[in-house]
C-alpha positions in Angstrom: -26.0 -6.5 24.9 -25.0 -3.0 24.5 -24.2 -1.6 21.1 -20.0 -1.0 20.6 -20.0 0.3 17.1 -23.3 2.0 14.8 -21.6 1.8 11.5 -23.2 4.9 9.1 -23.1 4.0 5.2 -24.8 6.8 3.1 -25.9 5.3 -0.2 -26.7 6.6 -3.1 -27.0 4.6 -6.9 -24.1 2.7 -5.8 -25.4 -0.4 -8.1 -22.7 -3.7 -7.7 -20.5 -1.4 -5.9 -22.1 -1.3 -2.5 -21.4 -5.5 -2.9 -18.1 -5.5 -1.0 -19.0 -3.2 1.3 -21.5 -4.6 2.4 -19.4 -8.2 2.5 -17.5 -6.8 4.8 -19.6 -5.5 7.4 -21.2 -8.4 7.6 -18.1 -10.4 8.2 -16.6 -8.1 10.7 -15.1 -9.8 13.8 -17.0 -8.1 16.7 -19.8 -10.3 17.4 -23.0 -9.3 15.3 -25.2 -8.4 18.5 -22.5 -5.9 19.3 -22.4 -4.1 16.4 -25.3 -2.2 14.0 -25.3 -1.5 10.5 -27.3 1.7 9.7 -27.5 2.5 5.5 -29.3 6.0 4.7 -30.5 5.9 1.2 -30.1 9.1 -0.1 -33.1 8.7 -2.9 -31.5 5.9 -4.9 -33.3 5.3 -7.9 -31.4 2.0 -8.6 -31.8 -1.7 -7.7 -30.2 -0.8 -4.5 -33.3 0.3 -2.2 -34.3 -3.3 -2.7 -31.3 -4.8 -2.1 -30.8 -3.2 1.4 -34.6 -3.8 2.8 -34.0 -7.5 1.3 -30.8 -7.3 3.5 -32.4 -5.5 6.7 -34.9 -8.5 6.5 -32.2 -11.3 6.8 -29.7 -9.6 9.7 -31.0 -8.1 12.5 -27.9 -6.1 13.0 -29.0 -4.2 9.8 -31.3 -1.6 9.2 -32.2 0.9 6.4 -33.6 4.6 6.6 -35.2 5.9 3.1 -35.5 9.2 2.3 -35.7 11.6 -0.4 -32.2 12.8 -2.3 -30.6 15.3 -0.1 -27.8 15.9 -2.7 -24.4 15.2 -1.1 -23.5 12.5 1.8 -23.9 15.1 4.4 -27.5 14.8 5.6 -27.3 10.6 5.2 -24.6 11.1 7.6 -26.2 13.1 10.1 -29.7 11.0 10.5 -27.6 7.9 10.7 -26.1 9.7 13.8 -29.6 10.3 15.1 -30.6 6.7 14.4 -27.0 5.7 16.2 -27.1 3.5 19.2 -23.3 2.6 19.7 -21.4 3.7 22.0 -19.0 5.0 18.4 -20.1 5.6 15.1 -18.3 4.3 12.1 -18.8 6.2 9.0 -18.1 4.3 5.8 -18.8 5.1 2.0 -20.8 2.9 0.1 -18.0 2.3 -2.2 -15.5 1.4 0.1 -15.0 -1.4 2.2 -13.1 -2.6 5.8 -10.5 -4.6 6.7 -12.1 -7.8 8.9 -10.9 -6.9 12.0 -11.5 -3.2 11.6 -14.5 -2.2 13.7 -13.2 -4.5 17.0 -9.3 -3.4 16.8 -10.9 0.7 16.2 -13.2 0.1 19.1 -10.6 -1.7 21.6 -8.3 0.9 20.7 -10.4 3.8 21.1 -11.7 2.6 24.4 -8.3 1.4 25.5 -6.9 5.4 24.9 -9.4 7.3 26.1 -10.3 8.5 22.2 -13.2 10.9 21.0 -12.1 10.1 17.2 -10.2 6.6 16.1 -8.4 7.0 12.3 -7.9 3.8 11.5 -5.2 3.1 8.7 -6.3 3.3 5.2 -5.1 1.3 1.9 -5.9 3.4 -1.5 -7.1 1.0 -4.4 -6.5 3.4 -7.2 -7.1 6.6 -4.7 -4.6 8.4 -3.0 -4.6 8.0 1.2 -2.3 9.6 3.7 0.6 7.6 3.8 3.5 9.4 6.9 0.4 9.9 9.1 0.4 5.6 9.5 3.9 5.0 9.9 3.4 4.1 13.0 0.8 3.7 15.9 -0.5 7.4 17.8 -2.1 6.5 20.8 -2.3 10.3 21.3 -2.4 12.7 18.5 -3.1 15.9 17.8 -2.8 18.3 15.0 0.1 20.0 16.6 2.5 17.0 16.7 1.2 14.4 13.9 0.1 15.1 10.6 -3.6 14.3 11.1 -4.7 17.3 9.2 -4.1 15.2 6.0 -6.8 12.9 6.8 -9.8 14.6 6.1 -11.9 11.9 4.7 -15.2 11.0 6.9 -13.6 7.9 7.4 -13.0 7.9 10.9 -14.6 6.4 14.5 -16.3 8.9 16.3 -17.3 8.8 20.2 -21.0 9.3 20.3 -20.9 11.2 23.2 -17.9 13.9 21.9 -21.1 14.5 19.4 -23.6 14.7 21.5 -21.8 16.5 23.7 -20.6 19.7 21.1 -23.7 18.8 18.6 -21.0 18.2 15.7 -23.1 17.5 12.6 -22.1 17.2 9.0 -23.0 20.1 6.9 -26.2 19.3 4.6 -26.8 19.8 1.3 -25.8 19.9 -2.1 -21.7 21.2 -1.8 -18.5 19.5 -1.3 -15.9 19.2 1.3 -18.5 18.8 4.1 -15.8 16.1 5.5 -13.5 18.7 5.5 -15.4 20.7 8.0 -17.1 17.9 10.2 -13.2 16.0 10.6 -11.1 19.6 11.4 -13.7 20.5 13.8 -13.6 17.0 15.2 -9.7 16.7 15.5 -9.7 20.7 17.1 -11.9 19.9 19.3 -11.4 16.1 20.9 -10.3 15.5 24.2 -7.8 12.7 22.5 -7.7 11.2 19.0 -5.8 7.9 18.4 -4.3 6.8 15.0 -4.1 2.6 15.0 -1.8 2.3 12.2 -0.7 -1.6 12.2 -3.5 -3.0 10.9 -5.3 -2.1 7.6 -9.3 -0.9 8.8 -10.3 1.2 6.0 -10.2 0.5 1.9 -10.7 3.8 0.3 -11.4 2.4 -3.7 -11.9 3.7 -6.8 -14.9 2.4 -9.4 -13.6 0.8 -12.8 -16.0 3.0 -14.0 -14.8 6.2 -12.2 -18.1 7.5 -10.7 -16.8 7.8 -7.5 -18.3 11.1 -6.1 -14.6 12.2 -5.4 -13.8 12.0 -9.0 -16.6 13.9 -10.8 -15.7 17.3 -12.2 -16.4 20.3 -9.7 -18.0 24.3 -10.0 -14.5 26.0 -8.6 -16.8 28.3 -7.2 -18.5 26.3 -5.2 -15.9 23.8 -4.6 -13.4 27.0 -3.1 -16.4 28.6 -1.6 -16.7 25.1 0.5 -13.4 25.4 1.4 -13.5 28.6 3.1 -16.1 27.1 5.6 -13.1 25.2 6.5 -10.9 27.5 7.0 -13.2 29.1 9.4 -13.0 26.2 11.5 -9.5 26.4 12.2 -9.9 30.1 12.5 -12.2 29.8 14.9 -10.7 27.1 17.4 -6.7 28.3 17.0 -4.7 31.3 17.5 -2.7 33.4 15.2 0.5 31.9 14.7 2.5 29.1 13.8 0.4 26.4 14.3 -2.5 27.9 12.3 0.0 28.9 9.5 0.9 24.9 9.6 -3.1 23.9 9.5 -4.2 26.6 6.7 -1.0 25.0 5.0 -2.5 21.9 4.5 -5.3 23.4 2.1 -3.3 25.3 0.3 -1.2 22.5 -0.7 -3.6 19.7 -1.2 -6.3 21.6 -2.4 -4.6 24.1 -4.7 -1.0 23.9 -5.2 -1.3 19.8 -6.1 -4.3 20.7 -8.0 -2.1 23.7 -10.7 0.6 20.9 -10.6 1.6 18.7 -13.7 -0.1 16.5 -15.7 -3.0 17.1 -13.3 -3.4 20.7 -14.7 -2.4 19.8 -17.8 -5.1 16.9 -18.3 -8.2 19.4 -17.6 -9.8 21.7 -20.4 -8.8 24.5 -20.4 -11.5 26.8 -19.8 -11.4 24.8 -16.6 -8.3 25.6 -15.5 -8.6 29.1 -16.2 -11.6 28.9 -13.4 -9.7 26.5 -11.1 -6.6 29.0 -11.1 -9.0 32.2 -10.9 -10.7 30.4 -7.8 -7.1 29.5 -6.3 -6.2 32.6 -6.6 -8.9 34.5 -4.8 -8.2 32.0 -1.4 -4.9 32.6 -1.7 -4.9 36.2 -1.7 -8.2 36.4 0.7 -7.2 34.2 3.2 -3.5 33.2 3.3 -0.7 35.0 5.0 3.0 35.0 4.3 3.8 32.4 6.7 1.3 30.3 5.6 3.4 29.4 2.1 7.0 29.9 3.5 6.7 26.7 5.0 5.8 25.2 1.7 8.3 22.5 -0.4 10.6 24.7 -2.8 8.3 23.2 -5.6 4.9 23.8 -4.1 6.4 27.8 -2.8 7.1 28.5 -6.3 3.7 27.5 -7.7 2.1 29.2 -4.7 4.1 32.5 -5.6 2.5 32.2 -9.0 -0.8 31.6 -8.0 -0.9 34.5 -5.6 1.0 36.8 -8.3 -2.2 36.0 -11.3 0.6 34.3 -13.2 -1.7 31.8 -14.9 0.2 31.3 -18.1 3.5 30.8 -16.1 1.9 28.1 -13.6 0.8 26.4 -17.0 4.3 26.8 -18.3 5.6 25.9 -15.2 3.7 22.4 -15.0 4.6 21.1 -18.6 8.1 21.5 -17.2 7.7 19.1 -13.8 5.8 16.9 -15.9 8.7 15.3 -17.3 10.0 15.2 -13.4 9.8 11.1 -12.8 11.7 8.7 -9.9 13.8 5.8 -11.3 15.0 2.7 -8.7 16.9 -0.2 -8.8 17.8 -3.2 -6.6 21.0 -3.5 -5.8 21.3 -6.2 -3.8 19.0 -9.0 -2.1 20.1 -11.1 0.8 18.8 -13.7 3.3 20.6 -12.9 6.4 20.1 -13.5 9.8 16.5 -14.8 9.0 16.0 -11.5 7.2 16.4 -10.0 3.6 18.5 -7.4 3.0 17.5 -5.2 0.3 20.0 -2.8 -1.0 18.6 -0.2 -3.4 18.8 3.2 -5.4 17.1 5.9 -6.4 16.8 9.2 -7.9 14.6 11.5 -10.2 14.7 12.0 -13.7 13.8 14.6 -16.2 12.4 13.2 -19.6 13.8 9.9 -18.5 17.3 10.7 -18.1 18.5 11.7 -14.3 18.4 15.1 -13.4 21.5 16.9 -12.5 21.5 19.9 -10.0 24.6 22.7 -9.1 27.9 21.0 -7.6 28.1 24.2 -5.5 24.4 24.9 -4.4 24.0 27.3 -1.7 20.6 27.7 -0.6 19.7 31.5 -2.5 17.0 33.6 -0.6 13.6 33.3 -1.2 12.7 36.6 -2.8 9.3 37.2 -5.1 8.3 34.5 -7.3 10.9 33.9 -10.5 10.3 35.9 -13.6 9.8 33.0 -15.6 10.2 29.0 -15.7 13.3 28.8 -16.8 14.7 31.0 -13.4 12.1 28.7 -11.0 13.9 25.7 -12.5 17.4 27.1 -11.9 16.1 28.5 -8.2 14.6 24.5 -7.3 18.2 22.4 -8.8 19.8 25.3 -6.2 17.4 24.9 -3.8 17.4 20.5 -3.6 20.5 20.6 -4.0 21.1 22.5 -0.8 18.7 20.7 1.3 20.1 17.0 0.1 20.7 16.2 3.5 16.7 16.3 3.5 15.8 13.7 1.4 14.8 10.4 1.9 14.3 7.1 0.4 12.1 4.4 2.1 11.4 0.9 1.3 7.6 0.3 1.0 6.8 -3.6 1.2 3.0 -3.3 -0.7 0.6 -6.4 -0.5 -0.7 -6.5 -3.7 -4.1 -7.8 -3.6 -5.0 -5.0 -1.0 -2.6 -2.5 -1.8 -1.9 -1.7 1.7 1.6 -0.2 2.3 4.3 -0.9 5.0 7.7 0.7 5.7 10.7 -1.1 6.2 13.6 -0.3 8.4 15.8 1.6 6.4 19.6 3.5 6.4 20.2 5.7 3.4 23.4 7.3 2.2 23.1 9.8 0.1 25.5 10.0 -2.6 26.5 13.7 -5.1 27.6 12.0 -8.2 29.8 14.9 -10.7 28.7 14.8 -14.4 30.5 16.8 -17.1 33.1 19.2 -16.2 31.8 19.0 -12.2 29.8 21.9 -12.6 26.9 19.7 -11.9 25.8 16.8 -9.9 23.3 13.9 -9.8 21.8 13.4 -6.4 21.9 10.0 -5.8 20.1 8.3 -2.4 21.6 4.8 -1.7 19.6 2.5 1.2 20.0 -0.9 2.9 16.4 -2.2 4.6 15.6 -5.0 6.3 12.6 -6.8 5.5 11.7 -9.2 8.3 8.8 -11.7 6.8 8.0 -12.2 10.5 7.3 -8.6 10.9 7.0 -6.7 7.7 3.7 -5.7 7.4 3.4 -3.6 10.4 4.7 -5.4 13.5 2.8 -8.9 11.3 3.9 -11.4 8.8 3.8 -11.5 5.7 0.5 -13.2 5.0 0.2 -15.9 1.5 0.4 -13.5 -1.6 2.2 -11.5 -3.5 4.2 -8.4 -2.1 5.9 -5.8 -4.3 8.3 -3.6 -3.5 8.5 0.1 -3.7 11.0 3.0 -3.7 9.3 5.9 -1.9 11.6 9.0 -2.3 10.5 12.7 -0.9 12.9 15.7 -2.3 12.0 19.5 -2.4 8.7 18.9 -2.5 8.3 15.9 -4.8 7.1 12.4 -3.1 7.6 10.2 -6.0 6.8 6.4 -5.6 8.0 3.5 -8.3 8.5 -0.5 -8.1 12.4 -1.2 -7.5 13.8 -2.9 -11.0 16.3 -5.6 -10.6 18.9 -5.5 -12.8 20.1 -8.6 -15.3 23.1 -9.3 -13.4 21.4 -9.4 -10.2 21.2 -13.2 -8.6 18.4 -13.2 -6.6 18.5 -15.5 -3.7 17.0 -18.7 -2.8 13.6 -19.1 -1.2 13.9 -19.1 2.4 11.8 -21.3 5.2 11.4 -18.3 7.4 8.7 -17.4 10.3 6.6 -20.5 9.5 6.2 -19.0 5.5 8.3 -19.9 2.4 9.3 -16.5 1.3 10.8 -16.1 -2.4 12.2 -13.1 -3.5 11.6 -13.1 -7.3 11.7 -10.4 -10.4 8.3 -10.0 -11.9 7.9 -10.4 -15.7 7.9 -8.8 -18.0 8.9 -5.9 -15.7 11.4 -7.2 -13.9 10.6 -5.7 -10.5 11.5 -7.1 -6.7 8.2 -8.9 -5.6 8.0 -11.3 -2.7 6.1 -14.2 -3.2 4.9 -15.7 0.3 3.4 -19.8 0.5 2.1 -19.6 -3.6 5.3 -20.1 -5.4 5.0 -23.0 -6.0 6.8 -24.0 -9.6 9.3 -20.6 -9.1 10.8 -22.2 -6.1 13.6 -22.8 -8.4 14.0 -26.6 -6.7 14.5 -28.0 -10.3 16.8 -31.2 -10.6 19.9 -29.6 -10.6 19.5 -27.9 -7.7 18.4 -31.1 -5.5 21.1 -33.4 -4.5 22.6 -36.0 -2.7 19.1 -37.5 -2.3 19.2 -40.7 0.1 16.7 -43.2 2.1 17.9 -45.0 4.9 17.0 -46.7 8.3 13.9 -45.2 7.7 15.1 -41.6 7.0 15.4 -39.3 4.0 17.9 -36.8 3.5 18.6 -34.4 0.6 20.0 -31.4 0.1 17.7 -28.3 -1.5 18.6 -25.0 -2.5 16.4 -23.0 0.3 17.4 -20.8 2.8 16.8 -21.0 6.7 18.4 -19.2 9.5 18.4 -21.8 12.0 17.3 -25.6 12.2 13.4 -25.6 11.3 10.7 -28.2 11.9 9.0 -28.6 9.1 6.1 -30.9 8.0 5.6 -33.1 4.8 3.1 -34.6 2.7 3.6 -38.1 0.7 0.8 -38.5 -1.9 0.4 -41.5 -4.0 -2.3 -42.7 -6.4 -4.6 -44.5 -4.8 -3.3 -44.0 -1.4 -4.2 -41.7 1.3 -2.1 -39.1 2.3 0.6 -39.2 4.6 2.7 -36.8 6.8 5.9 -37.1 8.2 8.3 -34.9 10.7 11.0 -33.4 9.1 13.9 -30.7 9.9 15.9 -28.1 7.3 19.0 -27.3 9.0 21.5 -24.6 6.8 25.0 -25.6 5.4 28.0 -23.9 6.4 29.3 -24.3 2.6 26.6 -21.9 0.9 22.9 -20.9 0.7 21.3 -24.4 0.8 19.9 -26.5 3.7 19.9 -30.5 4.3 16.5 -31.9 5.0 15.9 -34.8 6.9 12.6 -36.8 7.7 11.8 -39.9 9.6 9.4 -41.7 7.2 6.5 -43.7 8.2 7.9 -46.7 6.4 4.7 -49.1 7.1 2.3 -46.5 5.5 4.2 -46.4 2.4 5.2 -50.1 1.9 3.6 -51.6 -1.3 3.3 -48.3 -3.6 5.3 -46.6 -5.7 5.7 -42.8 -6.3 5.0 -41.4 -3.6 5.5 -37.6 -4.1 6.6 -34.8 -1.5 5.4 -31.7 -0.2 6.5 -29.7 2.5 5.1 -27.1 4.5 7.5 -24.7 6.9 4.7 -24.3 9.9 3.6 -27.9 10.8 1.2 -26.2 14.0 -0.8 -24.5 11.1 -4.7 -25.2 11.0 -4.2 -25.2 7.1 -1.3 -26.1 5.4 -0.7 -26.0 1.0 2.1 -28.1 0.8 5.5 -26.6 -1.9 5.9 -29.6 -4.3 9.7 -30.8 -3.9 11.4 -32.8 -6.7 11.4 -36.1 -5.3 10.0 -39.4 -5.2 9.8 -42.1 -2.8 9.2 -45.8 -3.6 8.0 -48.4 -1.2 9.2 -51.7 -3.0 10.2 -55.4 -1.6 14.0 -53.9 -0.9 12.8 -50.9 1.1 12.4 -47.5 0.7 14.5 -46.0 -2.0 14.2 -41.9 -3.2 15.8 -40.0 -6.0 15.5 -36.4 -7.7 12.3 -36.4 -9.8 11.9 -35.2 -13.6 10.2 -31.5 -13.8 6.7 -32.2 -15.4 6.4 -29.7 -18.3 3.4 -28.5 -19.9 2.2 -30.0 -22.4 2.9 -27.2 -24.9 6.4 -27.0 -23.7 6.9 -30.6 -24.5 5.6 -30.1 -28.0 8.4 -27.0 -28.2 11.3 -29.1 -26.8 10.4 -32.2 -29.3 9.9 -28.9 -32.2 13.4 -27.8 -31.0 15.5 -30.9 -31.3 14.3 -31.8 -34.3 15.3 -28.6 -35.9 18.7 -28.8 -34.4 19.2 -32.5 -35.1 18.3 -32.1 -38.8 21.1 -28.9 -38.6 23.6 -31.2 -36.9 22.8 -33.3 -39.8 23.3 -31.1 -42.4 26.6 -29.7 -40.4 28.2 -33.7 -40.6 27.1 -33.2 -44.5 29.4 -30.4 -44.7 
């Protein structure tokens, strides 16, 4: 069968690290004769030669190239190309691992649009990943109307025969940024590329023991010299004007702006950053033109100004200052409604913890030569922001947390000038209401079983701050609701007390305590109760009687929502003959009853099949056994004061 997909891993020492990638190739969904693993060890002088031979041995679809260390990834790359005999090549790190579905969905897509390079989305676990380039599927992309520039990583699907055909190669040997020049020529030259953005492919992670390549201290010189080969490239295949300016943009602020910025600058010796800067400086003034930093953020266009003035001690000065720049967000609200959640929430920054405050009467001033100091950049950016307001925006980011993968909600913001002091100044405050759909939250998909946190994603005048969503003490948080086949709990983490979701593993947070079942009755063979859930609409659901002793049994049931509050009655027909003759039968339920797998939520009741009948009632919460031991602690303590009280 012919080859779809040549996955390329260069490896090099990756020790236990290569483990999960290598999981996950081999459990990709594409079947295994239409797929090939190719790993290029780059000299390892580890375990790991061993361990891929040992693995080339047991899967057919493997193989393994030695050779001696090349220095970088680049020339790993480029004989796994030669080696190649899919009809795409994959390129993966040996660090990193893919989603399960990854190479099938990449290739379908790919071949469905017509694509010479397929950028599948990417989750960051502890490393940054473009984030507005996978808001949303781009079927047909290019650098002049998405923002694929900022995904420069190797990490990509690549048409064989684009290759071929223009003889792209990685550039070889020991330097950085080679995936800088391979991907820009790639995405300048490409008859199509597509962007498949509702599904996570690609899981870009960082080591516990940060030796990720990515993370190891660089020579500037070198590093910057790399960079220029870059900016060739887009020299090379543009024309002057704006859409070059908008391309050579993207280094400067990544690569050099981001990198004078905060406590990132502040963090690094110092004799580095004297060499960073003096690097930074040369590109800037070498290759950049004036309309290559006007279209900067008012925060990266002052740091830029610096940078190209020599103002080293300034940009220092300058970067203690937005170091105290943070983003604070609260929950305002949380609402089941119409089978959704509605999350109301709000956000703004802060300076040393405490919000910042801009001019009441901002008019945008001109952007002249860089300020003469800090203090007249900081007045310049609260005049600046507070002109562009109408900019800003604040999104709800629903984050699985075991993969970190992020997803936008749809979201309406209002943004809100709140006076301080005499009026002089104001606090920009941005206000939103999203709807999260647990049918379709995570990109067009359901929520899947886990735990999903919520986060405030706000971008102002340059700053794209992200931070969990607190929810204040006198929030109530709703009820669990049986939505989209899932039990979906909207709960405040501890001790933090941040908005998480928490999808089919609740269990005891369900809040369906004693008090909050009621009304509990067995008759003609049916159970009803009442239960402090949520549903939209009458729901089927299943449940699960267990007994000691006793096999399981399942029974049909429906929740069907009170027009009095938040709470639903459920009734079950009960397969009286199975349960006659025991006692204490427990219930479970589960909201999808067509599932293949089902873990049932634990209700507080119990069921027993005597002479009379069937008879039910609320059951007693189990407690730990340490919590028992505190209760029996605590009443003795306050019976032996309500003793000495009567003594009184």
């Amino acid at each position: 069968m012919p080859v779809k997909v040549s996955v390329v891993v260069p490896v090099y020492n990756p020790g236990r690290y290569i483990e999960e990638c290598v999981a996950s190739l081999l459990r990709q969904s594409l079947p295994p004769d239409t797929y090939e693993v190719i790993f290029v060890d780059d000299g390892s002088t580890d375990g790991t030669p061993a361990r891929l031979d040992a693995l080339a041995a047991e899967h057919p679809r493997v193989s393994v190239i030695h050779q001696e260390n090349s220095g970088w990834s680049g020339k790993p790359r480029n004989v796994g190309i030669a080696a190649a005999r899919g009809e795409y090549v994959m390129f993966v790190d040996n660090d990193d691992h893919l989603g399960d579905e990854a190479l099938e969905r990449m290739y379908d897509y790919g071949v469905a649009h017509d694509a010479d390079v397929v950028v599948g989305k990417m989750a960051g676990q502890g490393r940054g990943v473009p984030v507005e380039l996978f808001r949303v599927n781009r079927p047909r992309a290019t650098v002049a109307d998405a923002p694929l520039i900022d995904s420069l990583t190797p990490h990509k699907m690549v048409r064989r025969a684009f290759l071929d055909r223009t003889g792209l190669r990685f550039p070889e040997g020991r330097r950085r940024l080679e995936d800088h020049v391979f991907v820009t020529e790639a995405y300048l030259r490409a008859g199509n590329v597509a962007v498949l953005s509702d599904y996570v492919c690609y899981y870009h992670t960082r080591r516990d023991d940060g030796s990720n390549a990515g993370f190891q201290r660089f020579d500037p010189a070198g590093y910057f010299g790399n960079l220029r080969e870059a900016l060739d490239v887009v020299e090379r295949y543009t024309e002057p004007g704006p859409l070059r300016d908008r391309l050579l943009r993207r280094w400067l602020r990544n690569e050099m702006v981001e990198r004078l910025r905060g406590r990132r600058l502040l963090t690094a010796p110092d004799d580095f950053r004297r060499e960073l800067f003096k690097e930074i400086h040369a590109v800037v003034v070498e290759r950049f033109g004036p309309g290559v930093a006007a279209g900067l953020q008012p925060v990266q266009r002052i740091i830029a100004g610096l940078a190209a003035a020599g103002r080293y001690d300034d940009v220092v000065a300058f970067a203690e200052w937005e170091s105290a720049v943070g983003l604070t967000a609260t929950t305002e609200g949380v609402e089941w409604r119409d089978g959704v959640l509605d999350v109301e929430l709000a956000a703004e920054l802060t300076l040393d913890g405490t919000p910042m405050t801009f001019p009441a009467d901002a008019a945008e001033p001109p952007p002249d030569e860089p300020p003469r100091d800090v203090a007249e950049a900081v007045e310049w950016l609260g005049a600046v922001n507070a002109a562009r307001f109408e900019q800003a925006t604040l999104d709800l980011v629903v984050r699985e947390r075991a993969s970190s993968a992020p997803h936008f909600q749809p979201t309406r913001v209002i943004r809100e000038t709140v006076p301080v002091d005499d009026g002089s100044r104001v606090r920009l405050v941005l206000r939103a209401r999203a709807t999260v759909d647990p049918g379709g939250a995570a990109s067009g998909r359901p929520l899947t079983a886990g735990a999903w946190d919520a986060v405030a994603r706000v971008r102002l005048g340059g700053w794209t701050k992200e931070t969990r969503t607190a929810v204040g003490a006198a929030l109530a948080l709703p009820h669990a609701g049986v939505v989209a086949g899932h039990v979906v709990l909207p709960y405040a983490t501890s001790p933090h007390g941040n908005l998480s979701l928490d999808v089919d593993q609740a269990r005891g947070r369900l809040r369906l305590d004693r008090a909050g079942v009621s009304e509990v009755r067995v008759a003609d063979g049916r159970l009803r109760a009442r239960l402090p859930l949520y549903v939209p609409e009458a729901t089927t659901v299943l449940l699960r009687l267990t007994a000691t002793g006793n096999q399981p049994v399942t029974a049909p049931g429906t929740l069907s929502p009170l027009a009095s509050g938040p709470r639903v009655v459920l009734d079950a027909v009960l397969p009286t003959a199975q349960l006659a003759g025991s006692e204490s039968w427990r219930v479970g339920l589960w909201p999808d009853p067509l599932a293949e797998e089902a873990e049932f939520v634990a209700l507080p009741l119990t069921l027993d099949a005597g002479p009379g009948g069937v008879r039910g009632w609320v059951a007693r919460v189990r407690r730990s056994p340490r919590v028992r031991r505190l209760v029996r602690r605590a009443r003795r303590v306050l019976g032996r004061s309500a003793a000495w009280t009567r003594g009184r």
